[in-house]
C-alpha angles and dihedrals in degrees: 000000000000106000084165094072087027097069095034089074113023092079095049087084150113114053141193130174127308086208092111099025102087092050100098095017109121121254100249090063091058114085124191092197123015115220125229143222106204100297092340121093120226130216137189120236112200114202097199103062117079117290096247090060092048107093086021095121102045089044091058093044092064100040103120087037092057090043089054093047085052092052086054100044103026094084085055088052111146103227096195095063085056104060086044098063087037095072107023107047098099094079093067086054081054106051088019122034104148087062095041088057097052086049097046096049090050081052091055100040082062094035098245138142110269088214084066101042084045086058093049100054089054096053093111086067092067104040137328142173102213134140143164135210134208132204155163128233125213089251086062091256123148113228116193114193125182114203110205120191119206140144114257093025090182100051083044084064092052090069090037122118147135121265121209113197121208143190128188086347086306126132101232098160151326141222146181106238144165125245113261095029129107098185130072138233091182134035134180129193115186120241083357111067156287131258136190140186113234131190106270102207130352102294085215088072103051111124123202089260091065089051087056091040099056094036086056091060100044090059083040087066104248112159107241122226098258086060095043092054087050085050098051098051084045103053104018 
């Protein structure tokens, strides 16, 4: 029922050992210590290494919490995506390949396919839950709250952390944001703004024209909401 977690996770994934993946990453992606925000860890995204080394070290941190939500949604795995991304990913190398580095270097780090993390990357496209709130305190203060609806939550939390992007040792943005995924649903710029990614239409009520349409413009090259949000804290 919620192929939008579904899909989330079911990429992530196939894993092997990390034993030989570190060995040409850059210094700035290894952490001896990874730094916290209440429960939530927090990683550094430098925007100045390849793209392929970018997302290295979060990926790594969740590994065994990524291998445990597979266990639990690869038996609901939708075969025909599959297919779909595997032939026809090449198009978003094509019209994307800075993303599809960074996607294809968290795919080798677990030792998956890049055709299924790509996929999975892409799963808002085909249906999602989510909403956001907004409110105000007493104090005046904005509160902007994304309210994201998946199976497992609490395995959901397990791959779960703050990412700090960076440019020339310069703090540019942050999200929360899930291992295995380059996009965003939420997005935060200090002293500028907040974003978030709603649900576009009742999910209940997508046809299967919707899903093709939505899959022809991916490999059209349309840039899909979670990137455009990347794009807007980079560059507003």
């Amino acid at each position: 029922m919620r192929i939008h977690s579904l899909l989330i996770i079911l990429g992530l994934f196939a894993s092997t050992s990390l034993a030989n993946t570190t060995k040409d990453l850059p210094s700035s992606i290894i952490q001896e210590t990874v730094e916290a925000r209440g429960d939530i860890p927090i990683f550094k995204i430098n925007l100045n290494d390849p793209p392929k080394f970018r997302f290295k070290e979060p990926i790594q941190y969740f590994e065994h919490s990524i291998k445990a939500l597979l266990d639990k949604y690869e038996p609901m795995f939708p075969t025909a995506i599959v297919a779909l991304f595997k032939y026809l990913d090449w198009t978003i190398w094509w019209y994307h390949s800075e993303r599809y580095e960074e996607i294809s270097g968290m795919a080798e780090v677990i030792g998956a396919d890049p055709h299924i993390v790509i996929m999975v990357n892409y799963v808002y496209e085909f249906q999602s839950f989510c909403t956001s709130l907004i409110a105000k305190q007493e104090d005046g203060m904005i509160m902007h709250l994304r309210i994201l609806d998946f199976d497992y939550p609490d395995d959901m939390r397990n791959i779960t952390y703050i990412a700090e992007f960076h440019r020339d040792g310069e703090y540019e943005y942050e999200a929360v944001m899930f291992g295995g995924l380059a996009g965003m649903q939420t997005g935060f710029k200090r002293g500028a703004f907040s974003i978030s990614l709603n649900q576009r239409e009742p999910s209940d009520q997508t046809s299967w024209s919707d899903f093709i349409e939505n899959a022809d413009l991916i490999f059209l090259s349309y840039n899909q909401p979670s990137w455009l949000i990347r794009d807007t804290l980079a560059e507003c």
